[in-house]
PDB file of N, CA, C and O in Angstrom:
ATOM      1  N   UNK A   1       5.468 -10.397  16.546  1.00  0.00           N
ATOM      2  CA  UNK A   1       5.170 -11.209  17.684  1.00  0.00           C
ATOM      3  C   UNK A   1       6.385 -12.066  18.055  1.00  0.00           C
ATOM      4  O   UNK A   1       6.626 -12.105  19.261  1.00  0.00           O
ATOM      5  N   UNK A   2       7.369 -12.906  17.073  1.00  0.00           N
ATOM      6  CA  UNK A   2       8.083 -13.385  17.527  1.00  0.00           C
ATOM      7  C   UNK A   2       9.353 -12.777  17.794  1.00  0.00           C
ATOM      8  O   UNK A   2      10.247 -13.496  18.241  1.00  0.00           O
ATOM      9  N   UNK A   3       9.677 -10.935  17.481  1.00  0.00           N
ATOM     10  CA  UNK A   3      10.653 -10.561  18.879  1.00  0.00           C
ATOM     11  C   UNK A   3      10.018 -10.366  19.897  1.00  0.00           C
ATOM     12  O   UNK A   3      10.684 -10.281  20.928  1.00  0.00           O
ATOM     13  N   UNK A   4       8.117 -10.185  20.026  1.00  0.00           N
ATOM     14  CA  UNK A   4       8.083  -9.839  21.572  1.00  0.00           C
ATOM     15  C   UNK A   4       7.881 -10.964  22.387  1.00  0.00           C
ATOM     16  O   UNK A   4       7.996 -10.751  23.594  1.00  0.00           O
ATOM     17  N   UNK A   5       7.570 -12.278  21.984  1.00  0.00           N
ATOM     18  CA  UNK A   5       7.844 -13.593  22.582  1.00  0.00           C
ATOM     19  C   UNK A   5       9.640 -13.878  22.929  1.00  0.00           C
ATOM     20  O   UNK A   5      10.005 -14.534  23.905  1.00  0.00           O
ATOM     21  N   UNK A   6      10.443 -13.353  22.097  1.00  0.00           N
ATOM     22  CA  UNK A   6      11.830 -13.898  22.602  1.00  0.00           C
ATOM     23  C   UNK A   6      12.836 -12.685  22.856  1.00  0.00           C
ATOM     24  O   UNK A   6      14.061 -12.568  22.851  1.00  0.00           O
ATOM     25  N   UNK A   7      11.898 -11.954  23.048  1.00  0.00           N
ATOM     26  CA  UNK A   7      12.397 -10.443  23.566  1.00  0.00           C
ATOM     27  C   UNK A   7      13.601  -9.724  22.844  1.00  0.00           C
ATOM     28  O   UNK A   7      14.548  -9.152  23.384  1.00  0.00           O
ATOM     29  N   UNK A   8      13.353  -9.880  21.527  1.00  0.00           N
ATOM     30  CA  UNK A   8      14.743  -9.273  20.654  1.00  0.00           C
ATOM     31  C   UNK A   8      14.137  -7.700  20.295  1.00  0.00           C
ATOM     32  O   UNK A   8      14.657  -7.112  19.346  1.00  0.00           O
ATOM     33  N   UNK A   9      13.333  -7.212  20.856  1.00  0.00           N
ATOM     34  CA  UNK A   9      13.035  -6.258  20.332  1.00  0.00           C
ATOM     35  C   UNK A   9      13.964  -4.802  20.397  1.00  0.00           C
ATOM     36  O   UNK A   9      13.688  -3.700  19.923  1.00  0.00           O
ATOM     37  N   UNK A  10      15.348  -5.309  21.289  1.00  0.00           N
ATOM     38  CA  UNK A  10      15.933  -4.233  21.435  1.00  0.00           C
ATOM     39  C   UNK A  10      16.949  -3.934  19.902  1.00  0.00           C
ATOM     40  O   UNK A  10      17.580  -2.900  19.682  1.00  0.00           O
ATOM     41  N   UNK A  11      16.859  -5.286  18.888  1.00  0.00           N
ATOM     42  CA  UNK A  11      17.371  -5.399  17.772  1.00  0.00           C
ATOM     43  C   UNK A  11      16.754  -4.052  16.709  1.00  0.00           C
ATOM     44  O   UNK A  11      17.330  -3.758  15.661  1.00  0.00           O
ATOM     45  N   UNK A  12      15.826  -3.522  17.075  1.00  0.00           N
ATOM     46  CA  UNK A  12      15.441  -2.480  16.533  1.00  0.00           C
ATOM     47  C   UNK A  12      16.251  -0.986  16.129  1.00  0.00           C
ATOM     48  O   UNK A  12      16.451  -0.319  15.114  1.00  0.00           O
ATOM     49  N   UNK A  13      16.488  -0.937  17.209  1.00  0.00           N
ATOM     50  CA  UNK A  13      17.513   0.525  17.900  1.00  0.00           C
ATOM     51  C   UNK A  13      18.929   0.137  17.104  1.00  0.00           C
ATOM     52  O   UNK A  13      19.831   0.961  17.253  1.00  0.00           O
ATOM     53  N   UNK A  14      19.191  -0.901  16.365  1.00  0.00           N
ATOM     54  CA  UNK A  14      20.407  -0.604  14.724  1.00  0.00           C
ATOM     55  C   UNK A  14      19.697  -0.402  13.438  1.00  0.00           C
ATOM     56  O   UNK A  14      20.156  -0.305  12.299  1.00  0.00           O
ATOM     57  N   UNK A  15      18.552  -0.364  13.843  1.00  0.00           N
ATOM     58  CA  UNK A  15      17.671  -0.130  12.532  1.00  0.00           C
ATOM     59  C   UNK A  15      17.550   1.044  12.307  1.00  0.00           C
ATOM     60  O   UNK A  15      16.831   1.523  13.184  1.00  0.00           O
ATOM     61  N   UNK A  16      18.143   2.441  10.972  1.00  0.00           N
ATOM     62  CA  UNK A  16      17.999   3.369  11.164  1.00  0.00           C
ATOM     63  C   UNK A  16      17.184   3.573  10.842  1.00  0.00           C
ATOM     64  O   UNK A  16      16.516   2.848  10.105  1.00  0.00           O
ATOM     65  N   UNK A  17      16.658   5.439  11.555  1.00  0.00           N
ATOM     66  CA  UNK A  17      15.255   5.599  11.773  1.00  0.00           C
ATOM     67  C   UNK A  17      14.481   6.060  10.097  1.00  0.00           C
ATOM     68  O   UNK A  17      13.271   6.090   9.871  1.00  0.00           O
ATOM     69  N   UNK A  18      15.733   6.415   8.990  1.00  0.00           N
ATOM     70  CA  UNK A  18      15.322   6.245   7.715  1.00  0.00           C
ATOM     71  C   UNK A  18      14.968   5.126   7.034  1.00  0.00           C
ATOM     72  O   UNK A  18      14.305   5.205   6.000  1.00  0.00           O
ATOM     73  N   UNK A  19      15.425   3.825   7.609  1.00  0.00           N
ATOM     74  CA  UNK A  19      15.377   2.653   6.975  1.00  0.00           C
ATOM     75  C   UNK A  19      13.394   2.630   7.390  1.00  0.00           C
ATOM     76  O   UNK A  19      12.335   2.747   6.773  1.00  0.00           O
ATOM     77  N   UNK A  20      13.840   2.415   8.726  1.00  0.00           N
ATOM     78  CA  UNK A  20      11.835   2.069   9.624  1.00  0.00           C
ATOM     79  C   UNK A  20      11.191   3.192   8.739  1.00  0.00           C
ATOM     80  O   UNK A  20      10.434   2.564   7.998  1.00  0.00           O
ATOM     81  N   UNK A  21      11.066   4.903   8.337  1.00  0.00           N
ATOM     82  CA  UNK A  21      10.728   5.453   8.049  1.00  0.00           C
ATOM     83  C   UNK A  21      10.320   5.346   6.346  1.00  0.00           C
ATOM     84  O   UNK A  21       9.349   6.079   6.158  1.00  0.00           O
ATOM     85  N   UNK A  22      10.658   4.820   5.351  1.00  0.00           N
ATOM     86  CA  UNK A  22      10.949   4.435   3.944  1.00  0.00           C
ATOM     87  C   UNK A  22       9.923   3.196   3.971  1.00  0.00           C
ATOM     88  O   UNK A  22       8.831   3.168   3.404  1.00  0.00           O
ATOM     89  N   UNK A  23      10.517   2.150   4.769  1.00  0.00           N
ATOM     90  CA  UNK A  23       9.417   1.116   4.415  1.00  0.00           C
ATOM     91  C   UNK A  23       7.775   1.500   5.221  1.00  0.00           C
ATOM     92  O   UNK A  23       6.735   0.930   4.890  1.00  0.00           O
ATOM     93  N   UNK A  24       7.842   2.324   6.057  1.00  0.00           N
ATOM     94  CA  UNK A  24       6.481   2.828   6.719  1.00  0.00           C
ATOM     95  C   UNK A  24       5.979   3.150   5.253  1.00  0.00           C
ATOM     96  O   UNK A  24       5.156   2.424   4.696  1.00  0.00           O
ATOM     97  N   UNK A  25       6.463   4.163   4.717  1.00  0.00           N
ATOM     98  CA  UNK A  25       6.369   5.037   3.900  1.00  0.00           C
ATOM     99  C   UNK A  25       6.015   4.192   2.478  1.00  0.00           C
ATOM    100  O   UNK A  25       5.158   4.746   1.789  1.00  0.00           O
ATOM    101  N   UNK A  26       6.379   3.346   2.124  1.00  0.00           N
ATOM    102  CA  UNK A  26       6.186   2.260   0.974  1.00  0.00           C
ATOM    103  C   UNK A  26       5.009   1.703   1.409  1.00  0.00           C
ATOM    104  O   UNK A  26       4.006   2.115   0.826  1.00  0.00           O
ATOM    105  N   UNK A  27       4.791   0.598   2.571  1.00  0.00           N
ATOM    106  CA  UNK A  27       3.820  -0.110   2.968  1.00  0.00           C
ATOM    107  C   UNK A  27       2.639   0.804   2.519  1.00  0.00           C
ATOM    108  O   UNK A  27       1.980   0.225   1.655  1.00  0.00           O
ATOM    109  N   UNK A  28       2.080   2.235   2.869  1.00  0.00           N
ATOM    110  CA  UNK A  28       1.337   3.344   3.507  1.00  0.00           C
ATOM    111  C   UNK A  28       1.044   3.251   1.644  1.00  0.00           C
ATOM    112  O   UNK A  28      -0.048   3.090   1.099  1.00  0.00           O
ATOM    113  N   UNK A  29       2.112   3.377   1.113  1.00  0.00           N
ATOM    114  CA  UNK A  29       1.740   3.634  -0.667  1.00  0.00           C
ATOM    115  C   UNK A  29       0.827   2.605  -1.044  1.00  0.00           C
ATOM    116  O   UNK A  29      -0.341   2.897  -1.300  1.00  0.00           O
ATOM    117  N   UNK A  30       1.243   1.421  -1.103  1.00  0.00           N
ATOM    118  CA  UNK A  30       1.397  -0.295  -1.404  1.00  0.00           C
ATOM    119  C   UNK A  30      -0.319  -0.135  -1.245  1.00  0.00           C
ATOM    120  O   UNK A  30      -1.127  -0.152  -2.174  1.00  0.00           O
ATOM    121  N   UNK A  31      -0.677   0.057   0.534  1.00  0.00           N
ATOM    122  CA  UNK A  31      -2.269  -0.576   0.850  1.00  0.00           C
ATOM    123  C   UNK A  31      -3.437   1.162  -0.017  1.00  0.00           C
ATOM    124  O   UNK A  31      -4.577   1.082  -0.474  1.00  0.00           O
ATOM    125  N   UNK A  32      -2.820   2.061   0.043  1.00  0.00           N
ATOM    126  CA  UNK A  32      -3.378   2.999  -0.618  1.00  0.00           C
ATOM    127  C   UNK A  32      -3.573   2.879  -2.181  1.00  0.00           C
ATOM    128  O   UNK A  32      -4.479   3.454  -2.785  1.00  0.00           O
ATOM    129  N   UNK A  33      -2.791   2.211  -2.664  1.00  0.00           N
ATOM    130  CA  UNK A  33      -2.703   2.109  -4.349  1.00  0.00           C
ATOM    131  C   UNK A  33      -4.065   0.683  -4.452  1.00  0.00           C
ATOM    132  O   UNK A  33      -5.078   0.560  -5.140  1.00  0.00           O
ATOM    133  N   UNK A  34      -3.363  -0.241  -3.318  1.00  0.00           N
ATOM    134  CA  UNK A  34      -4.154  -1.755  -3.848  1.00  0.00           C
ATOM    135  C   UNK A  34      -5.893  -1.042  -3.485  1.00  0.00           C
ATOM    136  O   UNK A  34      -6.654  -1.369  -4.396  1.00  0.00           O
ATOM    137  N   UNK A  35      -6.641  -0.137  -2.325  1.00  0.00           N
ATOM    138  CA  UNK A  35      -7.496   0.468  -1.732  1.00  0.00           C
ATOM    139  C   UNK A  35      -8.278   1.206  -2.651  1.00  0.00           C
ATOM    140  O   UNK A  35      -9.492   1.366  -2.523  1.00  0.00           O
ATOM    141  N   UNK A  36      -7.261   1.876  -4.023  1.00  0.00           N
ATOM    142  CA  UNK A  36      -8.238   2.600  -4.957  1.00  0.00           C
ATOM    143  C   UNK A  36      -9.237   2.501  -5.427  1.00  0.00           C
ATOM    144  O   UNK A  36     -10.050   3.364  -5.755  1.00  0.00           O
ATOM    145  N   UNK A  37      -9.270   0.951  -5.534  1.00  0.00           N
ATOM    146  CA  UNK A  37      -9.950   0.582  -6.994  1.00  0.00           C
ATOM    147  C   UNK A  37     -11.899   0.476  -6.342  1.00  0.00           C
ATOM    148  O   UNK A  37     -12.913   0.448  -7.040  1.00  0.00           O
ATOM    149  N   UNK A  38     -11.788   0.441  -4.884  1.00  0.00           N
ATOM    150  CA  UNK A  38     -12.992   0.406  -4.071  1.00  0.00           C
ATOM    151  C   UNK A  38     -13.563   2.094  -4.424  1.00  0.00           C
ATOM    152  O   UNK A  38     -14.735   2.367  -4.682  1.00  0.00           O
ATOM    153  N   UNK A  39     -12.431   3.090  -4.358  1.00  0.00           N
ATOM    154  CA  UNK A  39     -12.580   4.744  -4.531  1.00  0.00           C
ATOM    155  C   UNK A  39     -13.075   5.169  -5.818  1.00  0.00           C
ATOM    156  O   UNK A  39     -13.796   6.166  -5.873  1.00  0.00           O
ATOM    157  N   UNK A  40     -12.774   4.532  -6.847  1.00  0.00           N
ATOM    158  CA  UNK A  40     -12.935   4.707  -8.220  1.00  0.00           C
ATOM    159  C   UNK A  40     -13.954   4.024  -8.842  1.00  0.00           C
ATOM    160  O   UNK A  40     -14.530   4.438  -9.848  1.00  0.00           O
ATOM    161  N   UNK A  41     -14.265   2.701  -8.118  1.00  0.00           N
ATOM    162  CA  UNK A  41     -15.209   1.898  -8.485  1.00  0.00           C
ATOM    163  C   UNK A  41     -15.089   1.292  -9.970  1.00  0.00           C
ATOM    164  O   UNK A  41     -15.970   1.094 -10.808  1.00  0.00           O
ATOM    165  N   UNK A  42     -13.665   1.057 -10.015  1.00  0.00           N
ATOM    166  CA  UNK A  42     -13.553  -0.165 -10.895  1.00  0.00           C
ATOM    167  C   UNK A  42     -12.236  -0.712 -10.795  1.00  0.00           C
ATOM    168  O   UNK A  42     -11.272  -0.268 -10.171  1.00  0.00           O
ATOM    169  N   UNK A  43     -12.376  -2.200 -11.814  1.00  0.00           N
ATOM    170  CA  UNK A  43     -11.318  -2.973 -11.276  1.00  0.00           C
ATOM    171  C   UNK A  43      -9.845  -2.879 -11.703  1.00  0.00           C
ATOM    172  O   UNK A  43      -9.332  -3.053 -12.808  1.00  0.00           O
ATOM    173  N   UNK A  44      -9.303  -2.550 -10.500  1.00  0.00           N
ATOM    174  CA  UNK A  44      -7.705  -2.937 -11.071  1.00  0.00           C
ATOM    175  C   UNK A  44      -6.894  -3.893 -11.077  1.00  0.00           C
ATOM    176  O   UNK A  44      -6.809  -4.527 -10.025  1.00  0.00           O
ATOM    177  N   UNK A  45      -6.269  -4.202 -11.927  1.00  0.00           N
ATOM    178  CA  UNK A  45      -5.202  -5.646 -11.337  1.00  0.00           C
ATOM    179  C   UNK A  45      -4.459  -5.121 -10.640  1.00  0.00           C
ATOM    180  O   UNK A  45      -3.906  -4.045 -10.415  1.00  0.00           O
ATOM    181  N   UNK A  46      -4.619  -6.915 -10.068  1.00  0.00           N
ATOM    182  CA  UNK A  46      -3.717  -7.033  -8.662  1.00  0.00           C
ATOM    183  C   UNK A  46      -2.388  -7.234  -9.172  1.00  0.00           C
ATOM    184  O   UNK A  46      -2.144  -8.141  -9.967  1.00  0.00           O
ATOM    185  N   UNK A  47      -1.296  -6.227  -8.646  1.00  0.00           N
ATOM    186  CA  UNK A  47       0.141  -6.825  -8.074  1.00  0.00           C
ATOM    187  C   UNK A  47       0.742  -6.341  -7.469  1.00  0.00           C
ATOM    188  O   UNK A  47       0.368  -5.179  -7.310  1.00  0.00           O
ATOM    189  N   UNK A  48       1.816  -6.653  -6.818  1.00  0.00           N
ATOM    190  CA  UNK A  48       2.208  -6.795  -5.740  1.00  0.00           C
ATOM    191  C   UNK A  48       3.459  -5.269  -6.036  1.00  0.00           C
ATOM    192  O   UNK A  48       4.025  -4.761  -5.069  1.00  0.00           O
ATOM    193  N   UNK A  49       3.669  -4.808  -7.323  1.00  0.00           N
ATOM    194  CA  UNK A  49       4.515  -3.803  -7.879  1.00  0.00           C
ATOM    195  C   UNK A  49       3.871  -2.975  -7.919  1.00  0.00           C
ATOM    196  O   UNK A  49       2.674  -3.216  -8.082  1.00  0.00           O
ATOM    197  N   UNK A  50       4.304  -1.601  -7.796  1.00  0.00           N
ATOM    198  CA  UNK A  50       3.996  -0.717  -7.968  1.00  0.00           C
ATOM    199  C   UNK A  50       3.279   0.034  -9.360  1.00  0.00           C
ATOM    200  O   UNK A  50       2.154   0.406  -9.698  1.00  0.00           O
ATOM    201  N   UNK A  51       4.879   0.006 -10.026  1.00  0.00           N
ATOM    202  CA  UNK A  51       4.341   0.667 -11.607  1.00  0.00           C
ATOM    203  C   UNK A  51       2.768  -0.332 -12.273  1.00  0.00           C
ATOM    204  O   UNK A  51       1.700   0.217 -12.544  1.00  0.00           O
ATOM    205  N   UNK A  52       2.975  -1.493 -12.376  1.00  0.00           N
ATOM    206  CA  UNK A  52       1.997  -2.372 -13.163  1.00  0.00           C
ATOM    207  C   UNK A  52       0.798  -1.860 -12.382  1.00  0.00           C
ATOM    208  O   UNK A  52      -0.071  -2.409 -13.059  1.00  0.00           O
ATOM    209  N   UNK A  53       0.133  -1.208 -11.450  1.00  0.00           N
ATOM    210  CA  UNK A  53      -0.660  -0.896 -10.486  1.00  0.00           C
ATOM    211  C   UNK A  53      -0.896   0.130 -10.630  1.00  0.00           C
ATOM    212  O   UNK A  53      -2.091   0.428 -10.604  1.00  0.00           O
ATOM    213  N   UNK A  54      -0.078   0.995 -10.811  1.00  0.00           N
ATOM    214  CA  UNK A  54      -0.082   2.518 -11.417  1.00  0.00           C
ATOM    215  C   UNK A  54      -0.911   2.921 -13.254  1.00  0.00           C
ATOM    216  O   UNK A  54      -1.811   3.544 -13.817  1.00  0.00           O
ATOM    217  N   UNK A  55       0.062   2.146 -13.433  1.00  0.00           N
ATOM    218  CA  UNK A  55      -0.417   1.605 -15.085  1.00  0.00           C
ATOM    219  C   UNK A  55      -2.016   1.570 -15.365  1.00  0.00           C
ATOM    220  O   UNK A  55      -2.762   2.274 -16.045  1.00  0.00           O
ATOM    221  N   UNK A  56      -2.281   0.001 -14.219  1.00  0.00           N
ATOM    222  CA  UNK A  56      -3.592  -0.075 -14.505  1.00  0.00           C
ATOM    223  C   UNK A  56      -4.735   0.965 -13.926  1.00  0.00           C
ATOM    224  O   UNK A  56      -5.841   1.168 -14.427  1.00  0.00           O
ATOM    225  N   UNK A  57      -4.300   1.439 -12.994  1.00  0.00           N
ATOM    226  CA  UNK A  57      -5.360   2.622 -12.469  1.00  0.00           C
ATOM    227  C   UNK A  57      -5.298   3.963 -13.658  1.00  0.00           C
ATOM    228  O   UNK A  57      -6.293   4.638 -13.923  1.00  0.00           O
ATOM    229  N   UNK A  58      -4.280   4.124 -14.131  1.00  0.00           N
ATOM    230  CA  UNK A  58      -4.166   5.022 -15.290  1.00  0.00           C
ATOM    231  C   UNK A  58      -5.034   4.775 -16.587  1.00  0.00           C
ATOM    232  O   UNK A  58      -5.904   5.527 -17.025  1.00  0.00           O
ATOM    233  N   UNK A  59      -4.623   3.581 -17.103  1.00  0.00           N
ATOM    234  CA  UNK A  59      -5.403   2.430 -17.945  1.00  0.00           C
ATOM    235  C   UNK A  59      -7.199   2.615 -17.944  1.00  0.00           C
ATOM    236  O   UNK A  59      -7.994   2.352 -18.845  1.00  0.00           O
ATOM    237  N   UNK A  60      -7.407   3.085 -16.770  1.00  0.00           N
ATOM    238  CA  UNK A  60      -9.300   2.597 -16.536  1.00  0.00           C
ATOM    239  C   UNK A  60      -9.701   4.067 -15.594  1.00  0.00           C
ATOM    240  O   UNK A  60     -10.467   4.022 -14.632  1.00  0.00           O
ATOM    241  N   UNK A  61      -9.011   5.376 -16.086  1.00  0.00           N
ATOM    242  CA  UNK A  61      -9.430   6.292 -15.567  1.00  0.00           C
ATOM    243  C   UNK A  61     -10.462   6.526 -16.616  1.00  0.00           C
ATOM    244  O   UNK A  61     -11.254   7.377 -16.213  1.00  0.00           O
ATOM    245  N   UNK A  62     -10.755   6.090 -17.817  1.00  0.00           N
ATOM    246  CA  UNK A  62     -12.465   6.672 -18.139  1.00  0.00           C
ATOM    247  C   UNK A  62     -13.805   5.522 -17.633  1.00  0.00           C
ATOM    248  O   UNK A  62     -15.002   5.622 -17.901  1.00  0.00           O
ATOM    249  N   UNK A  63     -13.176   4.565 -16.915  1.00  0.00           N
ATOM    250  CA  UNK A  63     -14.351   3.819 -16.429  1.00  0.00           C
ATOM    251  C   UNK A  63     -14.387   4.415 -14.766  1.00  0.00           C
ATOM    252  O   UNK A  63     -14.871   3.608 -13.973  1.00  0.00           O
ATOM    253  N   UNK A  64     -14.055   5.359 -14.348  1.00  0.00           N
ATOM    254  CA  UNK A  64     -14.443   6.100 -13.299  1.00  0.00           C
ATOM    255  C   UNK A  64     -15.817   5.957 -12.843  1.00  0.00           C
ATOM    256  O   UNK A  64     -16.538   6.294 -13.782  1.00  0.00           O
ATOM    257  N   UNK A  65     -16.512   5.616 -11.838  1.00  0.00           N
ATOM    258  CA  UNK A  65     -17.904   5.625 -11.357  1.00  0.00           C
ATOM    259  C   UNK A  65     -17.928   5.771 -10.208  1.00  0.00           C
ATOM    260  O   UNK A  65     -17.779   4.712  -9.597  1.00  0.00           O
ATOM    261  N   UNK A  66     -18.121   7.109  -9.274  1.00  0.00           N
ATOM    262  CA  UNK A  66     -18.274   7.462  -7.698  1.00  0.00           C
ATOM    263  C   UNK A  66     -19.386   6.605  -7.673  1.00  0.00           C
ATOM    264  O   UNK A  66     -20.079   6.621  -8.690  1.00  0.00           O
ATOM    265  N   UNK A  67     -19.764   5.771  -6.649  1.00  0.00           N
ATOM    266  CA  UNK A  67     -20.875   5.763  -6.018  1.00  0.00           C
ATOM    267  C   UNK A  67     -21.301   6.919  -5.341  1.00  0.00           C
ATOM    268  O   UNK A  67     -20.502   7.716  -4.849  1.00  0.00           O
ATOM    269  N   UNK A  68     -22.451   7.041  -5.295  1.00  0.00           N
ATOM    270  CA  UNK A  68     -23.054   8.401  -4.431  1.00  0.00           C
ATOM    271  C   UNK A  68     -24.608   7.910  -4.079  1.00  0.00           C
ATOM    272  O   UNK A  68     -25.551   7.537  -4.777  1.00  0.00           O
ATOM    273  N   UNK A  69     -24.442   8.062  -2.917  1.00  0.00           N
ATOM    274  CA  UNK A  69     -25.376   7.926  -1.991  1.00  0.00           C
ATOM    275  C   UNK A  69     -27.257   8.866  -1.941  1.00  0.00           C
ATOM    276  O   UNK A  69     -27.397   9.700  -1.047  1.00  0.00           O
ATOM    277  N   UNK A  70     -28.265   8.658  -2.744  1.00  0.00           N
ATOM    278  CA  UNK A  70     -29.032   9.674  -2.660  1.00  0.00           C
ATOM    279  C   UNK A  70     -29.636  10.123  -1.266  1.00  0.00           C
ATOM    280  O   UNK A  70     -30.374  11.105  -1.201  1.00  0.00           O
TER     281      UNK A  70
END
């Protein structure tokens, strides 16, 4: 919002399109990893890193429980 209030948005176009593409690409990981633990139905710790997140979803793959709908 605050380049499209002071109109810097043309500051974009030195941004290469691998750089915008990588962090798309991270963010997209980041909310999918923190999102699991609703899929799996149990709890993971929170952080903000990757591996420690990885870890713990690894950590609590035998407390696995789908909800399922009868």
């Amino acid at each position: 919002m605050f380049y499209s209030v002071y109109r810097l948005g043309w500051l974009i176009r030195f941004i290469s399109h691998s750089v915008i593409s990588g962090f798309t690409t991270a963010s997209a990981i980041v909310i999918g990893l923190s999102q699991i633990k609703y899929f799996l139905g149990y709890n993971v710790t929170r952080s903000s890193k990757i591996i420690p997140l990885i870890e713990s979803i690894i950590a609590g793959a035998d407390q696995v429980g789908f909800l399922v709908s009868p």
